[in-house]
C-alpha positions as CSV (number, residue, x, y, z in Angstrom):
1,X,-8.2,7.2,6.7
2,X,-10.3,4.6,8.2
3,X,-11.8,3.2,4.9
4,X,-11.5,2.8,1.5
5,X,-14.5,1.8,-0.7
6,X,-13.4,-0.7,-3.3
7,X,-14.7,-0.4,-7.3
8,X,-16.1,-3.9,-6.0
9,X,-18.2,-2.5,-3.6
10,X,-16.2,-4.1,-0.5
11,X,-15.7,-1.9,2.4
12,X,-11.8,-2.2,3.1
13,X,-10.9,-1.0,6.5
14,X,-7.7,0.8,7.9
15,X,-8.6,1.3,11.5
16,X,-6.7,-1.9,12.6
17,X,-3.0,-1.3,13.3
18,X,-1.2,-3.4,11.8
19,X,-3.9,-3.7,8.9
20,X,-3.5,-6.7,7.1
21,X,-5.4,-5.2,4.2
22,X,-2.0,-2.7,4.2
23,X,1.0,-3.2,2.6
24,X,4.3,-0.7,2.4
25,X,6.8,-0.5,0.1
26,X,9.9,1.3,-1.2
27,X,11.6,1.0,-3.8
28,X,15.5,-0.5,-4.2
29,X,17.1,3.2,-5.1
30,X,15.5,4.7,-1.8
31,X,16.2,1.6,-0.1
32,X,19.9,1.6,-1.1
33,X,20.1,5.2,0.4
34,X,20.1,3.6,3.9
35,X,23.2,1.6,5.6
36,X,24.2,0.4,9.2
37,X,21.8,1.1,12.0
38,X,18.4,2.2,10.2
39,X,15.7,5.0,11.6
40,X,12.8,2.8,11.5
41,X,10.7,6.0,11.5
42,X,12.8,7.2,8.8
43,X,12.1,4.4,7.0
44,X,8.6,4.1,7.3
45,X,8.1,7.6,6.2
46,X,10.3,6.9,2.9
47,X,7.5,3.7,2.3
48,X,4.7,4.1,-0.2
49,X,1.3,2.7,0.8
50,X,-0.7,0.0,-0.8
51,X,-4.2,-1.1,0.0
52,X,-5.1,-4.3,-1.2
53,X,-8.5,-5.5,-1.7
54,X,-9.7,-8.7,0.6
55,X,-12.2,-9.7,-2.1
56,X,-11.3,-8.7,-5.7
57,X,-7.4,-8.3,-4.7
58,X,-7.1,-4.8,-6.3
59,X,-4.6,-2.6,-5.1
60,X,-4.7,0.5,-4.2
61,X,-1.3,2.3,-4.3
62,X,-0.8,5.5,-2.7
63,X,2.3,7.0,-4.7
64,X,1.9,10.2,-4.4
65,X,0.6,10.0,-0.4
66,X,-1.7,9.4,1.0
67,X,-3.9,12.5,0.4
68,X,-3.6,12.3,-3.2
69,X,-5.8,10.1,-5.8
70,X,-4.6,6.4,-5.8
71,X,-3.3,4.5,-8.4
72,X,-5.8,1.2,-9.1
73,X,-4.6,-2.1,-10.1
74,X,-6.4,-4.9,-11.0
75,X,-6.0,-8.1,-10.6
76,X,-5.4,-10.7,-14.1
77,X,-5.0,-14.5,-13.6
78,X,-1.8,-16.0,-15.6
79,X,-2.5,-17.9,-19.1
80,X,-1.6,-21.0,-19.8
């Protein structure tokens, strides 16, 4: 996946590795399951991908992999 077009319009590219537009995360159950010396490999398999936008800051998050539809988030400033 080299690209991801952005409901923005921004091109957000994957090609660099590391990206810095991706982030990986798992959650504290699946985290939990590992103890003492980790796999790194397993672990990074076990991660869900998120692609953040570098101009709007919408995230893309990959729960389901990577080949399936994302989940888009949008980003909301804080009232005050």
């Amino acid at each position: 996946m080299p690209k991801i077009l952005c409901e923005c319009d921004e091109v957000i590219r994957l090609h660099d590795i590391p990206s810095p537009n991706v982030l990986m995360m798992i959650s504290d159950e699946e985290y939990d399951e590992f103890s003492g010396l980790i796999d790194a490999e397993e672990l990074y398999m076990r991660m869900k991908m998120i692609v953040k936008c570098p101009s709007c800051k919408r995230l893309y998050f990959f729960s389901k992999g990577i080949e399936s539809p994302a989940e888009i988030y949008t980003f909301e400033r804080l009232r005050e």
